[in-house]
C-alpha positions as CSV (number, residue, x, y, z in Angstrom):
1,X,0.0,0.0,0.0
2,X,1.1,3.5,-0.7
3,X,-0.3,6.4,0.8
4,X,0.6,10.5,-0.1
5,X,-0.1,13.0,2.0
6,X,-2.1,16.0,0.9
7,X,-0.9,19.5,3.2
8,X,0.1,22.9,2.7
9,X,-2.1,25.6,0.4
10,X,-3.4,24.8,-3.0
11,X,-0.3,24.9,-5.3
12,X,1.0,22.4,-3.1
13,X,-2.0,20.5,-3.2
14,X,-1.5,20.5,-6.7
15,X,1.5,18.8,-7.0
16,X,1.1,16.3,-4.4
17,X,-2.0,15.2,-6.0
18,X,-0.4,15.5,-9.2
19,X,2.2,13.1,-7.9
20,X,-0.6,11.0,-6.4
21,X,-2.1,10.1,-9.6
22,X,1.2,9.2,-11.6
23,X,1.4,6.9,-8.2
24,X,-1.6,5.5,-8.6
25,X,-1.7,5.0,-12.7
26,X,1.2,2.3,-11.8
27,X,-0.2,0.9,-8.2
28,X,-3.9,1.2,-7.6
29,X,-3.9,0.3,-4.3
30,X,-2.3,4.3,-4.0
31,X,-4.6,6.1,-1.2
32,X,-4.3,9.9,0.1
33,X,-4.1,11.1,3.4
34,X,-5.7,14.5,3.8
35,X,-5.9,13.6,7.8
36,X,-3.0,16.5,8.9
37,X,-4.4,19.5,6.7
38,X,-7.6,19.0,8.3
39,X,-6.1,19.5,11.9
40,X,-3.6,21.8,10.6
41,X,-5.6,24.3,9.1
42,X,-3.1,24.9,6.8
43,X,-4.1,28.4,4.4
44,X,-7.5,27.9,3.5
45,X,-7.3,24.0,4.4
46,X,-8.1,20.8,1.9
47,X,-9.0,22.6,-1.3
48,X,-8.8,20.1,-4.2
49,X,-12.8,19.0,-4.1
50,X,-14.0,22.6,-3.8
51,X,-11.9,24.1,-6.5
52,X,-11.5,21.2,-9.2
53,X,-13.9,18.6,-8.2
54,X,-10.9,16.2,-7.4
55,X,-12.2,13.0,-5.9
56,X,-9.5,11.3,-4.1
57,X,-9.3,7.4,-2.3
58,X,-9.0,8.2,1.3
59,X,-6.9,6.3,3.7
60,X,-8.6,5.5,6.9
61,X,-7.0,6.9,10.0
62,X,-5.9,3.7,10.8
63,X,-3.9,2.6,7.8
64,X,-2.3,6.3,8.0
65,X,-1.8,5.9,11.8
66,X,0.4,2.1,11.0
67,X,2.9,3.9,8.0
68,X,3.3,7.8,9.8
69,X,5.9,8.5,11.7
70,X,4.3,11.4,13.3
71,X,4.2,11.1,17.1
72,X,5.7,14.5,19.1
73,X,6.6,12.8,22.4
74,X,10.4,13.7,23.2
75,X,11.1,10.4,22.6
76,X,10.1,10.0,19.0
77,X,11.2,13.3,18.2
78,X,14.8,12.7,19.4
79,X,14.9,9.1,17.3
80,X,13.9,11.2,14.0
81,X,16.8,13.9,14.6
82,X,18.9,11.3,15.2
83,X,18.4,8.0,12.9
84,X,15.5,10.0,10.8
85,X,12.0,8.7,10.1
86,X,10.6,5.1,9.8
87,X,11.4,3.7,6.5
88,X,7.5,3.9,6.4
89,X,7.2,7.1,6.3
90,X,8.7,8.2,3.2
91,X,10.1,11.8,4.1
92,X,10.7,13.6,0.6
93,X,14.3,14.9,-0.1
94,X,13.3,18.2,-1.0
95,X,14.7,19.9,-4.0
96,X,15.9,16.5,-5.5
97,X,14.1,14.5,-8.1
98,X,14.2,11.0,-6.5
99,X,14.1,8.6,-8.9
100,X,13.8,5.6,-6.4
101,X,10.3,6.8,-5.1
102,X,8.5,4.6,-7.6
103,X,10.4,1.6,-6.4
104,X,8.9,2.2,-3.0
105,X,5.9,0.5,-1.3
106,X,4.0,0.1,1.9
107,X,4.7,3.5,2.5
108,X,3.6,7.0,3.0
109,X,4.5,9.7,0.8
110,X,5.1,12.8,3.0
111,X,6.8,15.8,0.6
112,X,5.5,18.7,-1.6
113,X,7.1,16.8,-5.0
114,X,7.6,20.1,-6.5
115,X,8.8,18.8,-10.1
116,X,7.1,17.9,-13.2
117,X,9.2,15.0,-13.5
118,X,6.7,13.9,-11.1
119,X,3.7,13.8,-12.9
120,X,4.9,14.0,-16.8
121,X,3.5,10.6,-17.4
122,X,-0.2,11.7,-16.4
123,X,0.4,15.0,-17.9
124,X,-2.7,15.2,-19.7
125,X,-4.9,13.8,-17.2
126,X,-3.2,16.6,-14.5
127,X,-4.2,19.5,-16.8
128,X,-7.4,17.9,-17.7
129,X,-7.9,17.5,-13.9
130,X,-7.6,21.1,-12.9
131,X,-10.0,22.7,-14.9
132,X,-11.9,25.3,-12.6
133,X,-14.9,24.0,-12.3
134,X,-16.9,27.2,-10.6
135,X,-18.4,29.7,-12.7
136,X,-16.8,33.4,-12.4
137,X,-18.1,36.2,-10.7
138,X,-19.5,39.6,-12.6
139,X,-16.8,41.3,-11.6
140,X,-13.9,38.8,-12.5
141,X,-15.7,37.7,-15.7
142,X,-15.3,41.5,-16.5
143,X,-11.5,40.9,-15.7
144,X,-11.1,38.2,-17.4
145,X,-12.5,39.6,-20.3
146,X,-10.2,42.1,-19.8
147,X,-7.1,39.7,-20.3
148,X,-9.0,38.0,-23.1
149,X,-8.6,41.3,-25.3
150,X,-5.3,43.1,-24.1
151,X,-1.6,41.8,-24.4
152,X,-1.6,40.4,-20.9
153,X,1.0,39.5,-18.3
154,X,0.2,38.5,-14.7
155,X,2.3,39.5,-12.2
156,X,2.2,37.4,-9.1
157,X,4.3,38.9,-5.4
158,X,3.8,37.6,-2.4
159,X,4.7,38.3,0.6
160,X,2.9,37.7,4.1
161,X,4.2,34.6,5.4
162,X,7.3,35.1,3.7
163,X,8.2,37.4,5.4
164,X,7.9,36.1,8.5
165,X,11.4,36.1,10.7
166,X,11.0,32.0,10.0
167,X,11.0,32.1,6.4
168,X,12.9,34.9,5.5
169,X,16.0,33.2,4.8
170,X,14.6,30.8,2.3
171,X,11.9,32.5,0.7
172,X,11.8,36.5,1.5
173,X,15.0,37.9,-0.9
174,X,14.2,36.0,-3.9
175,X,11.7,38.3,-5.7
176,X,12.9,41.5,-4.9
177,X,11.9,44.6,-6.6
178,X,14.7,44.3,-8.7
179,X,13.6,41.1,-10.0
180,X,10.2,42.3,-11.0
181,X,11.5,45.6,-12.7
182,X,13.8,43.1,-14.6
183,X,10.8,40.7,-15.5
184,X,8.8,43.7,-16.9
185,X,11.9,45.1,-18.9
186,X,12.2,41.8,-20.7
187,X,8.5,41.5,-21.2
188,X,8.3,45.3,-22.6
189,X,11.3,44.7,-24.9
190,X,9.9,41.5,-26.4
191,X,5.8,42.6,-26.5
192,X,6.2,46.6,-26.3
193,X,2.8,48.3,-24.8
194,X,1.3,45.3,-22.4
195,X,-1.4,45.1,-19.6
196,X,-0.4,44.0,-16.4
197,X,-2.6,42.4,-13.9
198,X,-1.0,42.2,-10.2
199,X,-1.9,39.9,-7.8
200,X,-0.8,39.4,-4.1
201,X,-1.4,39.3,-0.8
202,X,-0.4,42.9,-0.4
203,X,-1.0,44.9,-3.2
204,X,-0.6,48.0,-1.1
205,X,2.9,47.2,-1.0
206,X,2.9,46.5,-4.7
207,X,1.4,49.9,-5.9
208,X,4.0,51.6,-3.8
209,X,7.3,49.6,-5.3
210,X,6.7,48.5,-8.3
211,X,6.4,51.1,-11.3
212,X,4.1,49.8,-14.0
213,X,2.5,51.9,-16.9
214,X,-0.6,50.4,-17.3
215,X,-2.0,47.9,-14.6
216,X,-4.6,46.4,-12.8
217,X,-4.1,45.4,-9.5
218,X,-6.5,42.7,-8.0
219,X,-7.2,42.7,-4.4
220,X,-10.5,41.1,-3.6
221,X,-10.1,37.5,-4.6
222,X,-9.9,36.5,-1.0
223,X,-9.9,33.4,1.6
224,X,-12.1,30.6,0.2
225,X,-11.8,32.7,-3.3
226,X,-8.6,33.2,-3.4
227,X,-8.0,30.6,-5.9
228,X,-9.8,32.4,-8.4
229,X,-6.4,34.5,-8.4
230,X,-4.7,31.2,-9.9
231,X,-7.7,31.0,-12.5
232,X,-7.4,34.5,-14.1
233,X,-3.6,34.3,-14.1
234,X,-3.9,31.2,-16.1
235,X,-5.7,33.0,-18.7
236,X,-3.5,35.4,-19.2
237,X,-1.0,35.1,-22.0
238,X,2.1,35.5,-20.0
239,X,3.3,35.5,-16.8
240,X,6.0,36.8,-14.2
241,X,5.8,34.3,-11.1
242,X,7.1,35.0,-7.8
243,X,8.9,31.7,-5.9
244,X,6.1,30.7,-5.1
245,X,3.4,26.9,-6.1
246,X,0.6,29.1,-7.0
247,X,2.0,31.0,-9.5
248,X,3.7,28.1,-10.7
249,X,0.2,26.7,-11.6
250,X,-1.1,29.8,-13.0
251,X,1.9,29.8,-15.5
252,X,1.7,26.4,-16.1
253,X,-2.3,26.2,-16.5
254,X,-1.9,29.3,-19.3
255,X,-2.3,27.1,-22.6
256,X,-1.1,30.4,-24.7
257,X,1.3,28.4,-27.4
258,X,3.7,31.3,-27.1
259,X,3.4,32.5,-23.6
260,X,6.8,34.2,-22.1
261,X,7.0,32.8,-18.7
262,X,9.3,34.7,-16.4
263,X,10.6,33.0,-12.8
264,X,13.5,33.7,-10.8
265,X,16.5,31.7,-11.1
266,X,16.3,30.1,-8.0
267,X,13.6,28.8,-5.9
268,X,14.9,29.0,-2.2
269,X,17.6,31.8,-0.4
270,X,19.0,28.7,1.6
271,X,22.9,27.6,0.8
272,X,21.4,23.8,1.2
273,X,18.9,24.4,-1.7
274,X,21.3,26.1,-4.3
275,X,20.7,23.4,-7.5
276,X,17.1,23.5,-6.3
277,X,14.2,25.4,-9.4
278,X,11.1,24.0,-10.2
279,X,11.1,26.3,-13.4
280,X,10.5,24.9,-16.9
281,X,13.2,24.8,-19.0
282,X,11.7,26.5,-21.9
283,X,11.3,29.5,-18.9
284,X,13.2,32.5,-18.7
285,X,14.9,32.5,-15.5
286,X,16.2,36.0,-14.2
């Protein structure tokens, strides 16, 4: 039995269920644990069903309770810093492709498997899968008419929790303002006049850094909406992502043939993560 582990906020979701399917093309006895988010609360909690419909085989708490590793008695805890998990709880080396993982079984699959490599064997079903299944507001059917009719690049910053003292060092000097003025100076050289749309969790902060000519910026997708964001990004014809899952979906969602995709040229601001980007090769990486 294999079991993966659904956590974090939706881009995350994404790929772990993304992961989850390639899994379970090849072994159907694959099941997902969605057990942790629930208790967790993580962001705006499990979001897969609501946003995409996605119908996922749920382990019981038992079976999760025999393969995870989880307890946080002192004891346990000091046995995983110092001999590391159960070899039934699969613990994900993050920012590696792990080839081996498809060897694996009676398991559970606990990582964010933030690589297409992941998945490119159910490609087709993924993006089939993620089709937003919710009919748009007035007012972002208006928008997204909007980026129907315009030359237009997204522009996704976030800050919030990355900011936090916590995540600072890995995620909060990535996309600096220089990164973005950069991103907009290659877009503008290649395309000329565009239309931005901004989205972020704090787009005061974005209409006082970052100098555009002629954008939108969108600040009321929020909480249980705030996927909607990912939606009208996808539809846009090209994109600048911040370091971040959800704009990595937006980007990769956008079926525009000749989209210019713009990410930063790494992923983390931690030493230990330096060979680590999730970009696409056919990206432009600045």
């Amino acid at each position: 039995m294999r079991i993966v582990r659904i956590k974090s906020g939706l881009g995350n979701q994404m790929f772990q269920y993304a992961f989850y399917l390639n899994l379970k093309s090849l072994y159907k006895d694959t099941l997902a644990d969605i057990s942790t988010i629930s208790k967790k609360n993580d962001h705006n909690g499990y979001e897969l069903l609501d946003v995409f419909g996605v119908k996922l085989d749920v382990a019981s708490e038992e079976q999760v309770e025999y393969y995870a590793d989880d307890r946080m008695n002192l004891i346990d805890k000091v046995r995983r810093k110092t001999f590391g998990y159960k070899k039934t709880h699969y613990k994900e080396i993050e920012g590696l492709y792990d080839n081996k993982v498809w060897q694996k079984e009676n398991a559970l699959f606990d990582g964010y498997w933030q690589n297409e490599k992941y998945f490119l064997n159910v490609r087709d079903r993924v993006i089939s899968t993620f089709t937003f299944k919710k009919e748009l507001s007035q007012k972002n059917a208006i928008l997204a008419r909007k980026i129907s009719e315009s030359t237009s690049v997204s522009i996704h910053i976030r800050r919030g929790d990355y900011q936090k003292k916590e995540n600072i060092k890995k995620f909060g000097s990535i996309c600096t303002v220089d990164y973005y003025e950069r991103g907009i100076n290659y877009i503008e050289n290649k395309l000329g006049d565009v239309q931005y749309f901004v989205f972020s969790d704090d787009i005061n902060w974005c209409k006082k850094n970052i100098s555009l000519k002629n954008a939108i910026f969108v600040d009321w997708n929020q909480k249980s909406e705030s996927y909607v964001d990912m939606q009208l990004m996808s539809l846009c014809k090209h994109n600048i992502l911040a370091n971040s899952s959800f704009s990595w979906w937006g980007s990769y969602l956008n079926r525009n043939e000749n989209k210019i995709v713009i990410s930063p040229s790494k992923w983390f601001d931690d030493s230990s993560y330096n060979s680590y980007n999730i970009g696409l090769d056919e990206w432009v990486k600045l």
